[in-house]
N, C-alpha and C positions, 0 to 999 in steps of 0.2 A: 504493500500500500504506500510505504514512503515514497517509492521509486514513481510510485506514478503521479506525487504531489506535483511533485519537479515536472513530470509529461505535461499533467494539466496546469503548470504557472507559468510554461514555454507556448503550450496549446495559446494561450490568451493574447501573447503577444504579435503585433505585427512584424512582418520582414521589414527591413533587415535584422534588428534585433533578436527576434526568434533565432536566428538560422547562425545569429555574432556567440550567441548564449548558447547553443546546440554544442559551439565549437571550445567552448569553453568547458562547460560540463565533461567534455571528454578527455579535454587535458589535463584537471583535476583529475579525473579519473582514472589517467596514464600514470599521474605522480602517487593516486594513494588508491587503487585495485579496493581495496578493503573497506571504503570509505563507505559507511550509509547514510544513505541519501533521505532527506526529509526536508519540512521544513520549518523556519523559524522565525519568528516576526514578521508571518506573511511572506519569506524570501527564502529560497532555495540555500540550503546549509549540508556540509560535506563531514560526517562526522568519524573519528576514529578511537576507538576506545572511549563511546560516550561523548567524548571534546570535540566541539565544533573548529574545523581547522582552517575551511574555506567555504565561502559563498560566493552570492553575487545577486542583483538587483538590477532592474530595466527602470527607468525614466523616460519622461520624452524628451529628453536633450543626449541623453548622455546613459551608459551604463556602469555599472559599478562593480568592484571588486572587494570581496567582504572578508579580510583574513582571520575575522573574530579575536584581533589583541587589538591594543592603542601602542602597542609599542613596535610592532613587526614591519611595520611600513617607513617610519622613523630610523630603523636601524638598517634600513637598506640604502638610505641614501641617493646618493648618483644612479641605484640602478631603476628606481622610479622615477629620477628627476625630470623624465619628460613626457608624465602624467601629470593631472590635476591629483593631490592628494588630502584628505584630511587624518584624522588620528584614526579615525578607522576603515576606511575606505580610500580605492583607486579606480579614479574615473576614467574610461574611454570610450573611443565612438561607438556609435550604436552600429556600424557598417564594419569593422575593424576590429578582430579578436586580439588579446594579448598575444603575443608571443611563446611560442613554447618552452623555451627558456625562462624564460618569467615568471611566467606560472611555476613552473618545476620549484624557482628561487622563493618565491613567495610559500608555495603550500611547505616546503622544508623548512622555512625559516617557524612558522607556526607550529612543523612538528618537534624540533630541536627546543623552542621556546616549551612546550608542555614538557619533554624529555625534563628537563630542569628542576 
């Protein structure tokens, strides 16, 4: 049932968004196999041993990248610097997936932060 919250909160969305988010959900899911999938304040969350490690959220301008800390985004630095960022979240276009790299750096840096 969780797997299919995520079908139906992609279902909702228009392209390109849907289709930027489809590509996302699968890179999380390259970096953490294990991960279940639910969700959480209304938004798709990537869970691993219970801990939410990664999300993500659609807007009409912009879409988001949810690593569930205030501090994992912060300690990446330069390699976000050319995103919009706040302490919990990383915005980009709604036509333009992250990087697969990125993503990889992002959901590690959350699981190394819980490891702690």
């Amino acid at each position: 049932m969780p797997k299919r919250a995520i079908d139906d909160y992609l279902a909702g969305l228009d392209p390109p968004a849907r289709d930027t988010l489809r590509e996302l959900r699968g890179l999380i899911l390259d970096v953490v196999p294990e991960a279940e999938e639910g969700i959480a304040y209304g938004v798709p969350v990537f869970r691993v041993d219970g801990s939410p490690v990664a999300g993500f959220a659609a807007f009409k301008d912009h879409l988001s990248y949810l690593p569930h800390s205030g501090t994992v985004l912060a300690r990446l630095g330069t390699q976000v610097a050319d995103y919009t960022t706040s302490k919990g979240a990383l915005q980009f276009p709604l036509d333009r997936c992250l990087p697969a790299d990125l993503v990889q750096v992002l959901v590690e840096a959350r699981m190394e932060e819980l490891a702690d």
